[in-house]
N, C-alpha and C positions, 0 to 999 in steps of 0.2 A: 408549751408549758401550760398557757391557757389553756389548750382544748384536755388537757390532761385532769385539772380541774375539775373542769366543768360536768368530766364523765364522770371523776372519783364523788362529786356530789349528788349527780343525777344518780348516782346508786346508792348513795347514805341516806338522802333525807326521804325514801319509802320508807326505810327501818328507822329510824326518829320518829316518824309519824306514826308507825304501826305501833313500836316499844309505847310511845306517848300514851296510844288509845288503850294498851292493854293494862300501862297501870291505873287510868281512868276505869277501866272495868273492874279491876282488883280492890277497890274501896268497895269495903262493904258498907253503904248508905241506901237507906231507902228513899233519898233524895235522888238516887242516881238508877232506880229499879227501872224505867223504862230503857235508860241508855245502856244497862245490862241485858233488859231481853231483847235491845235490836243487836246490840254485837252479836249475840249467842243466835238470833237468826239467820242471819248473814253467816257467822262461819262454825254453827255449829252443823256434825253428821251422824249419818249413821244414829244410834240407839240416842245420844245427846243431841240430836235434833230438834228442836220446841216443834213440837205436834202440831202446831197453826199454820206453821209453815213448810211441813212434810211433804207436801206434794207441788204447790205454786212455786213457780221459779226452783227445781232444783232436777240433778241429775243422777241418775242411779252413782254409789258410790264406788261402782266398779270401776269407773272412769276415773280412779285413784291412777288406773296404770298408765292412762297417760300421761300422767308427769314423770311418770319414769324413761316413757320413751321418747318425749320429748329430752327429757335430763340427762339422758345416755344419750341423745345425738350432739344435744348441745356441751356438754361437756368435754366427750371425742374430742369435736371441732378447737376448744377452746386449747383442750390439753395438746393435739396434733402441731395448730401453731404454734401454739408458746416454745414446744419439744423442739420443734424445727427451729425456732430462731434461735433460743438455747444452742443447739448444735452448731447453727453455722455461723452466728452472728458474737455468741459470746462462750465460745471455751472457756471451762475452767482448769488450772493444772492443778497440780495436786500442792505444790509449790504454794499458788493463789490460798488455797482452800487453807494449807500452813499458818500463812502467816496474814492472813484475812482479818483478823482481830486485832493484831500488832497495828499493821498497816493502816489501818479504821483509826485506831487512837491518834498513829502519829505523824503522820503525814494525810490524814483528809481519807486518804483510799477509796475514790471515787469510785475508781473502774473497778476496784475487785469488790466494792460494795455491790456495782451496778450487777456483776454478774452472778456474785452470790444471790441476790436478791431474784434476779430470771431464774435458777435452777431451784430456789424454794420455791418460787410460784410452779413448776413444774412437779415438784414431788406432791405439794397440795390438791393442784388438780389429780395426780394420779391418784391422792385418795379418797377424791370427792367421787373419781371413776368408779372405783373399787365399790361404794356405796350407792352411787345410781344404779349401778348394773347387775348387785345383786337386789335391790330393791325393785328392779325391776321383773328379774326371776321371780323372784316372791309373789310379786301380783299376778303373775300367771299362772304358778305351781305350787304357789303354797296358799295362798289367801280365796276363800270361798265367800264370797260375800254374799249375804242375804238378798232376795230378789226386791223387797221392801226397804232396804238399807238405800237411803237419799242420801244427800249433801247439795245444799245451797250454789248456787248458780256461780254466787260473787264468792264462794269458798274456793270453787275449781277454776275462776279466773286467779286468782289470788294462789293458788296454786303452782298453773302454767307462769306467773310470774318469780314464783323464789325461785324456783326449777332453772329462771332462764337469771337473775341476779346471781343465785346464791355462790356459782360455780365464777362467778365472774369478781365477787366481791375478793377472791383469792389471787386474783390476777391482778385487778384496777387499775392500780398504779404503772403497770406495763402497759393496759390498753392501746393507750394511744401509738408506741413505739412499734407495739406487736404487728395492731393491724397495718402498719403503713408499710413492715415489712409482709406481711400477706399480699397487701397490693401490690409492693413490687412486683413479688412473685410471678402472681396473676398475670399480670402486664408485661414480665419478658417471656412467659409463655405464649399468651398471645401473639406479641410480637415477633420472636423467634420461632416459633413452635416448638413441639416437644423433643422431637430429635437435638435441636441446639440451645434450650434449655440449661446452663450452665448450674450446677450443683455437685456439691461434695457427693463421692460414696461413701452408700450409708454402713456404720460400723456400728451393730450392737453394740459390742464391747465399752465401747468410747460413748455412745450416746448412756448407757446405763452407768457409766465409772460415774459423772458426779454425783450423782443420787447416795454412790455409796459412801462419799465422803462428804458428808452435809453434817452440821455440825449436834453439839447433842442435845440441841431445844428440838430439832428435828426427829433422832432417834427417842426420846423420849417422848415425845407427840403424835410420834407414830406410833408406838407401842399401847400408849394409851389409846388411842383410835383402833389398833386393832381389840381391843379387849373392850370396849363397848360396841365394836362391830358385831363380836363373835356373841357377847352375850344377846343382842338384838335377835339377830338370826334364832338365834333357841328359841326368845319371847316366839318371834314368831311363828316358829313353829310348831308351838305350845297353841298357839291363838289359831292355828289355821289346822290343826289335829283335831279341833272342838267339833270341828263341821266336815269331816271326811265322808259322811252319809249325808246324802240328800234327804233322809229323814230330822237331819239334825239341821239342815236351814235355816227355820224361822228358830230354835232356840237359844238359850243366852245359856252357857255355864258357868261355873265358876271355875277360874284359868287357876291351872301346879305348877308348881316346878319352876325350877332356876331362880331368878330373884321373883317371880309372882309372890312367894315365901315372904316377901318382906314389905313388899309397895304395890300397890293394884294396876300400877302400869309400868312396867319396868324394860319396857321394846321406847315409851318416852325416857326412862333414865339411863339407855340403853344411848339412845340418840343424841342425849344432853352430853353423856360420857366421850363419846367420841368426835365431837363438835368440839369440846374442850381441847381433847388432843389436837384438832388442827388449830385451833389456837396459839397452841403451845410450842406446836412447829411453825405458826410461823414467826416464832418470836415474841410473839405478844407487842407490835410497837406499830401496828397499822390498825387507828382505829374501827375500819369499815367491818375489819373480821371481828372485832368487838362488839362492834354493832349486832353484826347478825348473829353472834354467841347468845348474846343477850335479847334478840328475840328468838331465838328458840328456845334458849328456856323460857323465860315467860310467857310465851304460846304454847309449850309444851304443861309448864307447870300449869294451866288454867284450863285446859283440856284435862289431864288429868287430874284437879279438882271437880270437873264437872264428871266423870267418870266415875270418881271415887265415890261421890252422892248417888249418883246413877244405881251402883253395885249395890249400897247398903239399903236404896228402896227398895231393891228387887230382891234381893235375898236377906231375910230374917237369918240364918246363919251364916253370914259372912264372918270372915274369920275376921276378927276384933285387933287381932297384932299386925293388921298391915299398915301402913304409912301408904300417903298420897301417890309421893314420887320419889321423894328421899327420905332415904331409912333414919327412925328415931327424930326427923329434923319438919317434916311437913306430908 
């Protein structure tokens, strides 16, 4: 129970600290103008880069894609366990899943809380999967980045780190339970080898049934999640149509289409939308996914106010009816 703790906090209090520092940078004071242009050094990229620091300490910002493949191995790995102990450690019938609410209220419903709870951390990482993976296509086949496009050294450590939290903060609370079954695992492999190995055969059917009976905080938060996925995918491929000529590298255009119509970065409210949705699948009642709900908007919302200033120095006709990040609101 202790060690369960100890990990569910070692992963909250980076996102306390970071939420902390970004609403310290969100006060507009000119009391606070230096501790503004070191945040924006540190983790600003690309075209919002501070020009002082464009070339010391930072690394081409192609090197976005490795946090994708990093976040697509680490992910895998995450959702692979959880999925397997799901299947052999905590079935759910259809029965459970019935009367799961009932049972919750009136008798405690430990166990079928416990294993509701393993098959949402399971649907979550599947659609944290679904977002690394094609996030990671993207930086290979859709994203052209400029050969002068930086990013800050402590940006892409900072990086490689949500990449390896963010998919974990969905699990946490299993942590401890999950990994001790992986070591079993591990350890009667060893032991036995793989020929005597003791394991269920494995059955599609049965490993995908609970997923389809998850309750409707889940189908609704997936729903949402898909529809800030699909609209992303457009932004980006709106942002990465710009530069399809290598004559068009070093330039900056001004992005159409889909929500660009409405907000200047809409692949951030794009990202904000579908973060929500996992929120909402999972209930809404484990602070951690809170936590990092709310630093990605706030890293997102402050990126694309630095964007949005970016746009209207560069272009004298920027269209006047667009919003930051969200439409009519900011």
């Amino acid at each position: 129970m202790e060690q369960g703790i100890c990990i569910v906090w070692l992963v909250r209090a980076p996102w306390i600290t970071v939420i902390l520092l970004m609403v310290i940078a969100s006060i507009p004071s000119s009391k606070l103008r230096l501790f503004h242009e070191l945040v924006w050094s540190f983790t600003g990229r690309g075209k919002i880069l501070i020009p002082s620091s464009s070339q010391k300490w930072t690394v081409p910002q192609k090197y976005f894609a490795h946090f994708y493949v990093f976040g697509v191995a680490w992910t895998t790995l995450l959702l692979a366990i959880t999925w397997m102990y799901a299947f052999k450690m905590v079935p759910l019938s259809s029965e459970e899943f019935m009367f799961s609410g009932i049972s919750r209220h009136l008798t405690g419903g430990s166990h079928v809380e416990n294993h509701f709870e393993v098959w949402r951390a399971v649907f979550l990482l599947l659609l944290m999967e679904i977002q690394v993976l094609r996030r990671l296509i993207e930086s290979f086949y859709v994203f052209n980045y400029s050969p002068s496009a930086r990013m800050n050294i402590l940006a892409y450590l900072s990086g490689l780190y949500y990449y390896a939290a963010a998919p974990l903060s969905l699990c946490v609370n299993l942590a401890p339970e999950v990994a001790t079954f992986a070591r079993n695992q591990v350890s009667e492999f060893i032991d036995k080898g793989k020929g005597h190995t003791s394991s269920p055969e494995f059955d599609l059917l049965s490993s995908l049934s609970p997923l389809m009976k998850l309750g409707w905080c889940q189908l609704i938060g997936g729903i949402i999640f898909l529809w800030g996925w699909l609209h992303q995918r457009r932004c980006h491929a709106i942002l990465g149509s710009l530069r399809e000529n290598p004559s068009q590298a070093k330039e900056y255009i001004i992005p159409h289409g889909d929500w660009f119509e409405i907000v200047s970065s809409p692949h951030y409210l794009a990202e904000i939308v579908l973060y929500v949705g996992l929120l909402i699948a999972s209930g809404g009642t484990d602070i951690t996914v809170w936590l990092l709900v709310c630093l990605v908007v706030g890293n997102l919302s402050l990126s694309a106010g630095e964007t949005h200033r970016w746009y209207l120095r560069k272009f004298e006709n920027y269209p006047a009816n667009r919003n930051v990040i969200f439409p009519h609101v900011y």
